[in-house]
C-alpha positions as MATLAB code, in Angstrom:
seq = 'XXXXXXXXXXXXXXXXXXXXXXXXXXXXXXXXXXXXXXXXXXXXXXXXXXXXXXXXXXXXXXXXXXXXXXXXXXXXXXXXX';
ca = [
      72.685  -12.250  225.622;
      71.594  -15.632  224.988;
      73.319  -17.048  227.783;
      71.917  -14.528  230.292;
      68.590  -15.571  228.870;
      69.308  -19.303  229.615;
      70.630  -19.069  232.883;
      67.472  -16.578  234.210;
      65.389  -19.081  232.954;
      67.188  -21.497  234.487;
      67.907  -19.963  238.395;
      65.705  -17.166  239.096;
      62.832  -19.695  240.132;
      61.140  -19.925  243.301;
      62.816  -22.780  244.652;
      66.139  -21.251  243.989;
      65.500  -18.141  245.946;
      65.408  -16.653  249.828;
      63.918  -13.738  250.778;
      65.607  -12.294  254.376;
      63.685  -10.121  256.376;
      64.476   -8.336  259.630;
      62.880   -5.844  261.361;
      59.670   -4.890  263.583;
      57.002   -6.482  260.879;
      53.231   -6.463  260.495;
      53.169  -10.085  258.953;
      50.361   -9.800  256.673;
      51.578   -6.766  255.243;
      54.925   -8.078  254.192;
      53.411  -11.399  253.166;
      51.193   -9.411  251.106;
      54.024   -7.106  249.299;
      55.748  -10.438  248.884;
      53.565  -12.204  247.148;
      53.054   -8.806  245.211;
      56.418   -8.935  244.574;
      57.450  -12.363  243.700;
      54.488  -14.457  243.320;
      54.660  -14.921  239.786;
      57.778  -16.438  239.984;
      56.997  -20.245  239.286;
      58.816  -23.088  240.775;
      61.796  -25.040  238.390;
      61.684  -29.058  239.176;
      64.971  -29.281  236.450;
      67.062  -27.116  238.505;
      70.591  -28.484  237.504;
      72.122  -30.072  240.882;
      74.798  -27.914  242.657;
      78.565  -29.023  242.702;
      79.484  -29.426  246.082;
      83.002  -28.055  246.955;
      85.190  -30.134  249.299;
      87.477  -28.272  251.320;
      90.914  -29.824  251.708;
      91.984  -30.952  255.389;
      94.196  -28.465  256.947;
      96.062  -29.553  259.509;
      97.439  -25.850  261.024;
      95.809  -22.236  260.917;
      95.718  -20.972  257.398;
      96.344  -17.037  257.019;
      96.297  -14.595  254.302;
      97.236  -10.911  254.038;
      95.481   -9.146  250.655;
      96.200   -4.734  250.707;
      93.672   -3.217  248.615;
      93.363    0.368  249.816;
      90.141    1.719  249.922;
      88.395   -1.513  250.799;
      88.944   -2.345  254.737;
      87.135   -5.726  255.522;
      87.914   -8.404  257.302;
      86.740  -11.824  256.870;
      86.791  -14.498  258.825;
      86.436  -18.459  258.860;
      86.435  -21.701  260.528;
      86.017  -25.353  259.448;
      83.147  -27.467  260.898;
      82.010  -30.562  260.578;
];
């Protein structure tokens, strides 16, 4: 539990979080229930920095083929610069 502890205190800050909204929205209203929401959260300035992944070159299509009935999806990718 203590690790749980550690890394909440840790990464649920408000400079580690987006909020995504879509939709027909009265903007003061949702800014409002926002704040409401989240506003308490406080920022983190020690925020550990990420580990960035680097992808290895690949020099023909890559493919992949994983059955798990039940669970039809379909993902997709494509290196950019």
């Amino acid at each position: 539990m203590k690790i749980l502890k550690e890394f909440y205190k840790t990464y649920y800050c408000a400079n580690n979080m987006a909020v995504i909204l879509s939709g027909d929205l009265d903007y003061e209203e949702t800014m409002d229930i926002i704040e409401e929401q989240f506003g308490r959260i406080r920022r983190n300035d020690n925020l550990p920095e990420r580990k960035r992944y680097t992808a290895q070159s690949l020099n023909s299509p890559l493919s992949s083929t994983i059955k798990n009935p039940g669970q039809e999806r379909m993902y997709l990718a494509w290196k950019i610069p």
